[in-house]
C-alpha positions as YAML, in Angstrom:
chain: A
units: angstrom
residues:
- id: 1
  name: UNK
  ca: [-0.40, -30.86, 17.62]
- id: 2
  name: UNK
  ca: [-3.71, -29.90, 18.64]
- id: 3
  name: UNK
  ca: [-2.29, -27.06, 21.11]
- id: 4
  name: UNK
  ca: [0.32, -25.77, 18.21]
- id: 5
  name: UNK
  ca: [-2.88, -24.98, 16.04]
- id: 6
  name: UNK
  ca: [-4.55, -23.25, 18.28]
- id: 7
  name: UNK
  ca: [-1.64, -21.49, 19.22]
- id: 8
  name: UNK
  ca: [-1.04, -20.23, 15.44]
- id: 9
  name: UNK
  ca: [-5.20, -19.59, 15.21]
- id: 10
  name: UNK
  ca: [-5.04, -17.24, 18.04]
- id: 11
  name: UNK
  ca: [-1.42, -15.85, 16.78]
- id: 12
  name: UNK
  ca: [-2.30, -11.83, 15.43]
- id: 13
  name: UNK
  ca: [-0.14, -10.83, 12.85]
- id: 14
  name: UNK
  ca: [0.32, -7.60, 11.43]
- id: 15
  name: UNK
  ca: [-0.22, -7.25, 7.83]
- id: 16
  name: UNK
  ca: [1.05, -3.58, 6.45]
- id: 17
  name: UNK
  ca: [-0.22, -2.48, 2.64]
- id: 18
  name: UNK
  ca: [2.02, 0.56, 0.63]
- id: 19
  name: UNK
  ca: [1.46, 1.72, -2.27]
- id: 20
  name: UNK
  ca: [3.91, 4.42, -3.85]
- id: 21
  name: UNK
  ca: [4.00, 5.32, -7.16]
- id: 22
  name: UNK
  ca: [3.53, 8.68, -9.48]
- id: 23
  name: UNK
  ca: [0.20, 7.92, -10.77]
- id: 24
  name: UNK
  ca: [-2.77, 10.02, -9.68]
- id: 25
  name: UNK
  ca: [-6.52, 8.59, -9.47]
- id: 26
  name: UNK
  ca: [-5.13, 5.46, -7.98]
- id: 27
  name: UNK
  ca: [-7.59, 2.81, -7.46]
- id: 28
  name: UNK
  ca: [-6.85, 0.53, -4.42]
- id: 29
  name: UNK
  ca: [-8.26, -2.97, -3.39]
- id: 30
  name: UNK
  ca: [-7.06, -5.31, -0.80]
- id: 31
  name: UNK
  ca: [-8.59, -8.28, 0.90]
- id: 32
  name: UNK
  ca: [-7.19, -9.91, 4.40]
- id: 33
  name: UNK
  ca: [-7.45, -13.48, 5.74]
- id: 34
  name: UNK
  ca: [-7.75, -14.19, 9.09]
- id: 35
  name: UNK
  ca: [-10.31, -15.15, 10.94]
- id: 36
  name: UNK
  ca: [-12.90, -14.17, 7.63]
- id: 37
  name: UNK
  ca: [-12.47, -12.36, 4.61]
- id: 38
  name: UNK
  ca: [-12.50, -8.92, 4.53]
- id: 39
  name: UNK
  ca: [-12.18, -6.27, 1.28]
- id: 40
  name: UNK
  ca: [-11.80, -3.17, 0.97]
- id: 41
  name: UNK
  ca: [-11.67, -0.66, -1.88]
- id: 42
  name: UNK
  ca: [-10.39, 3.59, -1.97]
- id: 43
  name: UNK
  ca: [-9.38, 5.71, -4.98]
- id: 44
  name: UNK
  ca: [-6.57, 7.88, -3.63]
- id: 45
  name: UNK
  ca: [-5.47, 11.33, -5.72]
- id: 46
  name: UNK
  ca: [-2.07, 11.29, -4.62]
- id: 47
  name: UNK
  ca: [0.49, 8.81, -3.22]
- id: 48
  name: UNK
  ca: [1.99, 7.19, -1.43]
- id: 49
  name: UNK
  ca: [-0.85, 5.14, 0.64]
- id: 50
  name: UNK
  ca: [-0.46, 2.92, 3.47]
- id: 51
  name: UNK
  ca: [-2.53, 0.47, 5.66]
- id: 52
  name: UNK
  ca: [-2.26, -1.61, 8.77]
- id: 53
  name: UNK
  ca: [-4.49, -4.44, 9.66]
- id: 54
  name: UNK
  ca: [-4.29, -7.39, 11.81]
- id: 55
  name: UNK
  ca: [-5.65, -9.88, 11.61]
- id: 56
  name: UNK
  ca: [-5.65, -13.88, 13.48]
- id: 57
  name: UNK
  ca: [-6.77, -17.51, 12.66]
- id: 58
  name: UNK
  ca: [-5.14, -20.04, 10.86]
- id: 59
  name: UNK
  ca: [-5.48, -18.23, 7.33]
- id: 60
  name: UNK
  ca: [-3.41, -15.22, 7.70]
- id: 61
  name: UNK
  ca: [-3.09, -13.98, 4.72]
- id: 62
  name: UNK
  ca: [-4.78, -11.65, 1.28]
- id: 63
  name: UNK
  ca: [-3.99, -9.24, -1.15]
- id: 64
  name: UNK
  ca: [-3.58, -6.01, -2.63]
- id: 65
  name: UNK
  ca: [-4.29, -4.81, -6.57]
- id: 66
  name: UNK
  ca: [-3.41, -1.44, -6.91]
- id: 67
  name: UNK
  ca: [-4.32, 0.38, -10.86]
- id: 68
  name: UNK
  ca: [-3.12, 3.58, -11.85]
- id: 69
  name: UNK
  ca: [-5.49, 5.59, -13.19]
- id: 70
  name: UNK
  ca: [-6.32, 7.44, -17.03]
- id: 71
  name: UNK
  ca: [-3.47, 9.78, -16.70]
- id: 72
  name: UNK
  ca: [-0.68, 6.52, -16.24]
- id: 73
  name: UNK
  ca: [1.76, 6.58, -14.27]
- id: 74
  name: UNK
  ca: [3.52, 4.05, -11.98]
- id: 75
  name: UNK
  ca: [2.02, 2.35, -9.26]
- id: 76
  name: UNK
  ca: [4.12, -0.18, -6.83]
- id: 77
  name: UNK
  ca: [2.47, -2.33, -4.36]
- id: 78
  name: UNK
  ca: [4.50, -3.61, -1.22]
- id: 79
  name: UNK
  ca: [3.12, -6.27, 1.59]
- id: 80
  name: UNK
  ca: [4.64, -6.43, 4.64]
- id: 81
  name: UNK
  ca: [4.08, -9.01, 7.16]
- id: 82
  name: UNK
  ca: [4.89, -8.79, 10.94]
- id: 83
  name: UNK
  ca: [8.03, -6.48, 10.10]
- id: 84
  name: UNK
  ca: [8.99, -8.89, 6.71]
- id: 85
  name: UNK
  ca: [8.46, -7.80, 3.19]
- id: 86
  name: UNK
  ca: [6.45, -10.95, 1.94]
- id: 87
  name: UNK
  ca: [4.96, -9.39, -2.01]
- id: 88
  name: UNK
  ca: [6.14, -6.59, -4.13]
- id: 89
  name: UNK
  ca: [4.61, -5.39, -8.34]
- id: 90
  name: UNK
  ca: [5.42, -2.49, -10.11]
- id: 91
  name: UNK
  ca: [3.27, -1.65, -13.54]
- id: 92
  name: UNK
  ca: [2.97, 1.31, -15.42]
- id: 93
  name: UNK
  ca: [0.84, 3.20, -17.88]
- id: 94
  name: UNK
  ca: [-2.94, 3.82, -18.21]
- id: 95
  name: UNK
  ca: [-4.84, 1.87, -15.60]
- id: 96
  name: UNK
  ca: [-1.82, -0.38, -15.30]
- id: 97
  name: UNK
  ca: [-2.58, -2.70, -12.27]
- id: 98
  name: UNK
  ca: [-0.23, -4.00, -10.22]
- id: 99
  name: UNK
  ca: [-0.66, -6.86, -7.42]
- id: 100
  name: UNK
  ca: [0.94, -8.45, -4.82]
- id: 101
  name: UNK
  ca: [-1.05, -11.40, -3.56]
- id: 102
  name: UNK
  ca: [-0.39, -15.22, -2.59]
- id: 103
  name: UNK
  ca: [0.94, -14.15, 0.86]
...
């Protein structure tokens, strides 16, 4: 048991963020768990937006809350995980926010 833990701890896995959408002015955060915590923020003019992180440890894991910005529009949020889609959210409208976490 002991050598399957540190097996998964020392396991990277590849987390990939998208966000597509028509709104403009998008505001983007999204945190990954791994070995610590890490968060990150960007406001983006256009989309679509993408990110890839890895990340190991025994947490692997975060999130990503994505809101459109004055104007509307639709933002979508997707979380891939090592090749698997693992979240999706769609919202729409002024500073709709949409968010894919739990992963």
């Amino acid at each position: 048991a002991i050598s399957d833990v540190q097996e998964e701890s020392n396991r990277e896995a590849t987390i990939v963020y998208e966000v597509t959408g028509t709104a403009e002015n998008v505001s983007i955060s999204y945190t990954t768990f791994g070995e610590g915590v890490t968060t990150n923020q960007e406001t983006v003019a256009t989309l679509p937006w993408a990110k890839e992180v890895r990340t190991t440890g025994l947490g692997k894991g975060g999130s990503l809350t994505v809101s459109a910005g004055p104007d509307g529009g639709e933002v979508t949020c997707k979380v891939t995980i090592d090749g698997e889609q693992s979240k999706t959210g769609t919202a729409s409208g002024p500073f709709a926010t949409a968010s894919c976490s739990g992963f």
